[in-house]
C-alpha atoms as a printed R data frame, in Angstrom:
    type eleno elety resid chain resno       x      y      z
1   ATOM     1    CA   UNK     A     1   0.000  0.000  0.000
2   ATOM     2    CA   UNK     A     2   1.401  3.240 -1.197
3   ATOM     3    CA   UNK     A     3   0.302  6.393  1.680
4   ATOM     4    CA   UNK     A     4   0.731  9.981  0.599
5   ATOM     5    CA   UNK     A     5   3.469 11.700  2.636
6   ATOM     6    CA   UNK     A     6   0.885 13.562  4.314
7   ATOM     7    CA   UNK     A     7  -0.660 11.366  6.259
8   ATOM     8    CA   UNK     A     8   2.273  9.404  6.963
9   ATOM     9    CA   UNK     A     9   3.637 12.400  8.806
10  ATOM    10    CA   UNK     A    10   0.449 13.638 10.519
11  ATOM    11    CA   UNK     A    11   0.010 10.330 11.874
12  ATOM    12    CA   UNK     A    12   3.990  9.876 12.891
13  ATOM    13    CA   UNK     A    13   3.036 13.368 14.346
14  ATOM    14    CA   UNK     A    14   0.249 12.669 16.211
15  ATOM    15    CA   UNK     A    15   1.419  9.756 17.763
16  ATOM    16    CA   UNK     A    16   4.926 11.609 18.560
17  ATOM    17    CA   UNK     A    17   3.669 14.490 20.144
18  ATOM    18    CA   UNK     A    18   1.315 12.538 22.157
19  ATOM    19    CA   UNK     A    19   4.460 10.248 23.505
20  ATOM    20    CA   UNK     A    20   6.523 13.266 24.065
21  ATOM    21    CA   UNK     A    21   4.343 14.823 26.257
22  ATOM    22    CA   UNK     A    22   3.392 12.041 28.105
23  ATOM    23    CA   UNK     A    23   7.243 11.055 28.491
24  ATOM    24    CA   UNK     A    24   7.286 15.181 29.707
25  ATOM    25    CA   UNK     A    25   4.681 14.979 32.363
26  ATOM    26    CA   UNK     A    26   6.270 11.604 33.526
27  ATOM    27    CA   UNK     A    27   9.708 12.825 33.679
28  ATOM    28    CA   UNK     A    28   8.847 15.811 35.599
29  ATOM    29    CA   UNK     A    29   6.299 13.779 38.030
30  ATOM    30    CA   UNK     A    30   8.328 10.720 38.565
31  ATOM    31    CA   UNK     A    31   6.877  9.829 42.129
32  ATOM    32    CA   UNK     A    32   3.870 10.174 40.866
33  ATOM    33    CA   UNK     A    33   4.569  7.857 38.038
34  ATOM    34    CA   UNK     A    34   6.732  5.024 39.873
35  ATOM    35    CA   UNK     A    35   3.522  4.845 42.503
36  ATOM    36    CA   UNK     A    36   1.353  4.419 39.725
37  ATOM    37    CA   UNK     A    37   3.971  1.774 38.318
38  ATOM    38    CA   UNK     A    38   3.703  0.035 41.524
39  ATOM    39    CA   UNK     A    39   0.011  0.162 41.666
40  ATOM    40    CA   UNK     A    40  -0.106 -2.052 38.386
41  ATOM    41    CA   UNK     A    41   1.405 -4.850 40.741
42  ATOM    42    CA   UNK     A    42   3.256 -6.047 37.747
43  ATOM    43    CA   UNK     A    43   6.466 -5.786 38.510
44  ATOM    44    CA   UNK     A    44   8.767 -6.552 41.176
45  ATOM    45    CA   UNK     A    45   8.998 -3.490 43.356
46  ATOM    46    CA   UNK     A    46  12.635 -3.521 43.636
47  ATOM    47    CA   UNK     A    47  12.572 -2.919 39.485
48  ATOM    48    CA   UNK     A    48   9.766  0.186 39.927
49  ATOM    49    CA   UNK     A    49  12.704  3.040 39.886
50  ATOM    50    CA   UNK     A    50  14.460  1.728 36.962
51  ATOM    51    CA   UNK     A    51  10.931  1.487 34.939
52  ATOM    52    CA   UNK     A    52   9.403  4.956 36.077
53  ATOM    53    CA   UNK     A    53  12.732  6.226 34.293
54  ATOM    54    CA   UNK     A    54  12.903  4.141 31.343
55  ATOM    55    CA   UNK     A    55   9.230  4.275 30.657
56  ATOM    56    CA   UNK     A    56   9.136  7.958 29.730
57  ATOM    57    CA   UNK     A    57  12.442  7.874 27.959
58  ATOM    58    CA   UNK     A    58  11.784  4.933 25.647
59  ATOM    59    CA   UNK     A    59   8.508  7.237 24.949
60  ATOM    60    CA   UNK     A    60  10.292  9.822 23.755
61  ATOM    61    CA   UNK     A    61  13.243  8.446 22.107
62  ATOM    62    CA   UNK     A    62  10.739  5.940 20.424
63  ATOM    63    CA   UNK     A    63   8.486  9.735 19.616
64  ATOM    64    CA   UNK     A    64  11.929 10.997 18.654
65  ATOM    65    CA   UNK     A    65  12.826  8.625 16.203
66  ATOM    66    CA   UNK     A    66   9.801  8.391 14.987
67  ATOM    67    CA   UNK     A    67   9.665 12.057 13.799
68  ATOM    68    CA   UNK     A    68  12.412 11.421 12.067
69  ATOM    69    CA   UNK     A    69  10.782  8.992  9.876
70  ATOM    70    CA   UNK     A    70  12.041  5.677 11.266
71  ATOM    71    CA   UNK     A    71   9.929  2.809 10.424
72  ATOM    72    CA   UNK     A    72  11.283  1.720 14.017
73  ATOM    73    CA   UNK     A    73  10.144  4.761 15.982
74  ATOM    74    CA   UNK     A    74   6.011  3.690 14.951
75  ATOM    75    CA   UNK     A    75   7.106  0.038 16.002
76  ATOM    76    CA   UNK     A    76   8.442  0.962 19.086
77  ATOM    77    CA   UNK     A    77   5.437  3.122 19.932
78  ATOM    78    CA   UNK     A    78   3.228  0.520 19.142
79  ATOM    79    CA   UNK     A    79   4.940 -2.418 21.156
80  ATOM    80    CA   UNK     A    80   4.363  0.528 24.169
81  ATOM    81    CA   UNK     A    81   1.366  1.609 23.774
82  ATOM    82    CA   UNK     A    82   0.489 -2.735 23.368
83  ATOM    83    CA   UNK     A    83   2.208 -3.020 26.875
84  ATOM    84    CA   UNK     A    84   0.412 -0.563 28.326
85  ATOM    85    CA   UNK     A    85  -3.009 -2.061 26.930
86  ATOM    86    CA   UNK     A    86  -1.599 -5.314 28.221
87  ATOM    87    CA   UNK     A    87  -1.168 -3.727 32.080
88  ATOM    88    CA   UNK     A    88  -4.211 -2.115 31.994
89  ATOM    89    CA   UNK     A    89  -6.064 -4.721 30.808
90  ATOM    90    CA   UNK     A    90  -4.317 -7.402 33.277
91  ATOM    91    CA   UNK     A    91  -5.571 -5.362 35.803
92  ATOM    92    CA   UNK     A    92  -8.847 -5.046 34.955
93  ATOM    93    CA   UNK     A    93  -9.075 -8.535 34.567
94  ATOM    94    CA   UNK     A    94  -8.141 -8.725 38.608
95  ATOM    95    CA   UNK     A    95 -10.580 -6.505 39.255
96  ATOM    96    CA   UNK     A    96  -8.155 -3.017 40.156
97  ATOM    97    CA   UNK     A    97 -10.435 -0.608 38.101
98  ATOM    98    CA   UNK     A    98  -9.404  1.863 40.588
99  ATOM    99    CA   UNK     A    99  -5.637  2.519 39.917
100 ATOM   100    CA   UNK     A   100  -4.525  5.512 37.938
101 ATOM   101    CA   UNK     A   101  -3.925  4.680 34.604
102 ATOM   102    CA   UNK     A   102  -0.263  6.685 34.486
103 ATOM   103    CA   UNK     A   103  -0.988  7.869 31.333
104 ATOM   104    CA   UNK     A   104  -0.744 11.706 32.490
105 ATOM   105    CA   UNK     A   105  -2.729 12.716 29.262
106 ATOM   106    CA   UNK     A   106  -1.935 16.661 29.687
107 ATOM   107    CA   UNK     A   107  -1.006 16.249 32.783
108 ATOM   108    CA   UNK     A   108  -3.694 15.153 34.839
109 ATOM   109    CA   UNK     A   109  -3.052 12.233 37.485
110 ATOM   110    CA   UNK     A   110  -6.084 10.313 38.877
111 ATOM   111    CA   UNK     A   111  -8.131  8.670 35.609
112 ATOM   112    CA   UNK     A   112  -8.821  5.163 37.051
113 ATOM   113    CA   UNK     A   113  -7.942  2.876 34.272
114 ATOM   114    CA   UNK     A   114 -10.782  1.310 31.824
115 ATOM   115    CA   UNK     A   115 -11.895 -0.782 29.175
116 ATOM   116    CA   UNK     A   116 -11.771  1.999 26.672
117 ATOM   117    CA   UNK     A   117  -8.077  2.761 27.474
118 ATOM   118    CA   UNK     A   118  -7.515 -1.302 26.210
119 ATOM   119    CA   UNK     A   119  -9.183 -0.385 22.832
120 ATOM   120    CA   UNK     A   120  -7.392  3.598 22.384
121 ATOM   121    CA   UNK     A   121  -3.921  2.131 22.540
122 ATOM   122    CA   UNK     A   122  -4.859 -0.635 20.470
123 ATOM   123    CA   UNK     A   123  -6.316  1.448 18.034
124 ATOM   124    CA   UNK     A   124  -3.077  4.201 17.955
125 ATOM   125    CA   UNK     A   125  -0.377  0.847 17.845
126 ATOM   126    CA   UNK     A   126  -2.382 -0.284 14.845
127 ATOM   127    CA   UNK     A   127  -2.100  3.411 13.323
128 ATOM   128    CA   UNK     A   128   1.324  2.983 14.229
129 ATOM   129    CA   UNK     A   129   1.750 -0.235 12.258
130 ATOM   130    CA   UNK     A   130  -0.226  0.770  9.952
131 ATOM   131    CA   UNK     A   131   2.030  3.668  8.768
132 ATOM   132    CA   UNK     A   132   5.493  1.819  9.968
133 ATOM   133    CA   UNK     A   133   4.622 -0.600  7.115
134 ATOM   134    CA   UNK     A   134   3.151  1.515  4.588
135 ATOM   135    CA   UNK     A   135   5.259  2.399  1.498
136 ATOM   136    CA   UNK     A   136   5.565  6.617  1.516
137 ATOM   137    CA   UNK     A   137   4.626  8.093 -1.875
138 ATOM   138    CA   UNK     A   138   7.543 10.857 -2.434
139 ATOM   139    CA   UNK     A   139   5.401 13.584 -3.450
140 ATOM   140    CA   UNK     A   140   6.730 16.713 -1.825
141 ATOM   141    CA   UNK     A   141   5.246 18.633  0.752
142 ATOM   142    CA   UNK     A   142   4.073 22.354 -0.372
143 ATOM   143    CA   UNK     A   143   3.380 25.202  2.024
144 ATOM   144    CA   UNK     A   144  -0.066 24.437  2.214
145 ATOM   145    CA   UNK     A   145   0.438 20.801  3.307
146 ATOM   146    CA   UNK     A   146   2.936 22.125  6.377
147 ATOM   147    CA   UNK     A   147   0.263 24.393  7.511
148 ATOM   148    CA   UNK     A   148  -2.482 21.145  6.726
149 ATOM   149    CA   UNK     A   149  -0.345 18.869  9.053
150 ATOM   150    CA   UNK     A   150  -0.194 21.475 11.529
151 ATOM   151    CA   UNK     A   151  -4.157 21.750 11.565
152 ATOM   152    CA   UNK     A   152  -4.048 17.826 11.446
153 ATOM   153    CA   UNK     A   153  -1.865 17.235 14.605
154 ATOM   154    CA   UNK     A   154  -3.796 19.827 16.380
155 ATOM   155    CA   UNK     A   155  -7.134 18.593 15.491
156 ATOM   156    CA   UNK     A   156  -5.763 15.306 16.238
157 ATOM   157    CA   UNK     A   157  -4.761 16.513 20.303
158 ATOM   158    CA   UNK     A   158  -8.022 17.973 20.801
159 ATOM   159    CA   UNK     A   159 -10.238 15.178 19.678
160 ATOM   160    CA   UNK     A   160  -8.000 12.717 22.129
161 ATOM   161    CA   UNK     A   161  -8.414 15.539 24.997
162 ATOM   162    CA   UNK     A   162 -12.204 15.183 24.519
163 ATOM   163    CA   UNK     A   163 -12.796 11.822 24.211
164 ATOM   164    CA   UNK     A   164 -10.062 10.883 26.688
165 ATOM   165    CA   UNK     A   165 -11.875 13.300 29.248
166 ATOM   166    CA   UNK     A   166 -15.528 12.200 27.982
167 ATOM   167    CA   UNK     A   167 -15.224  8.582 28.558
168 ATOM   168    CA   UNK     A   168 -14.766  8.242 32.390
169 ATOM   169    CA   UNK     A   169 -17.881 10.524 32.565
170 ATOM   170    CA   UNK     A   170 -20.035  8.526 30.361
171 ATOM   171    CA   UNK     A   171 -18.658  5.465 32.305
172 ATOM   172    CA   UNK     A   172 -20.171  7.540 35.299
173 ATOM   173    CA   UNK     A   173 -23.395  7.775 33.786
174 ATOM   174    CA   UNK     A   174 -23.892  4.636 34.071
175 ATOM   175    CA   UNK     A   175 -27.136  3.717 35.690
């Protein structure tokens, strides 16, 4: 499948600037983080430190790389944003809907984990994969299509702030 180059790189965008800025909250909230690392009850907690570190960086080297164009940049963020649908899921499977997700989505700490999160990162690693594995067309980007992909990216962070903020109130709703 051939993709025009636009899409490749407002996807490789979207996905990139969502990584990097959950790698930024993380980095700059690591206690927060780690206790939401241990809360998962997935790993050892002698190995909690060492992942609330490495967590956000592979996010944004694999964001990094990604924005350069590697192919292995989407895989990466896919295989993350698997394992993290693979811990949250785990855990909802024991019953621990309660635990903060550690996604720090702009920021915010507190958004008990869900089914929905399962099928979002699901979702983005098969956008990922989708693109990593796409041939690029090598059309050239005009003016227009810079300003496009800046509309695109944007459009993209809004539309995850809304539904990621929508869903645990509709899931509170409820009857």
């Amino acid at each position: 499948m051939t993709a025009d180059p636009f899409m490749a790189i407002a996807v490789r965008s979207a996905l990139a600037a969502l990584l990097l800025a959950g790698a930024w909250h993380k980095l700059r909230d690591r206690a927060s983080f780690r206790q939401a690392i241990e809360d998962y009850r997935l790993l050892p907690s002698i190995a909690v430190p060492a992942a609330a570190l490495l967590l956000p960086l592979a996010e944004a080297a694999a964001a990094v790389t990604a924005l350069l164009g590697s192919r292995l940049g989407l895989v990466a963020i896919a295989g993350l944003l698997l394992l993290y649908a693979a811990g949250i899921g785990i855990n909802l499977q024991r019953g621990r809907r309660h635990i903060d997700c550690g996604c720090f989505a702009f920021g915010k700490t507190g958004q008990a984990i869900g089914p929905f999160m399962v099928w979002r990162n699901m979702l983005l690693a098969a956008f990922a994969l989708l693109v990593a594995q796409a041939d690029v067309g090598a059309r050239p980007l005009l003016w227009l299509d810079w300003f496009g992909l800046a509309a695109a990216v944007a459009s993209a962070a809004i539309l995850y702030g809304i539904v990621d903020t929508a869903m645990p109130r509709m899931r509170e709703m409820r009857p």
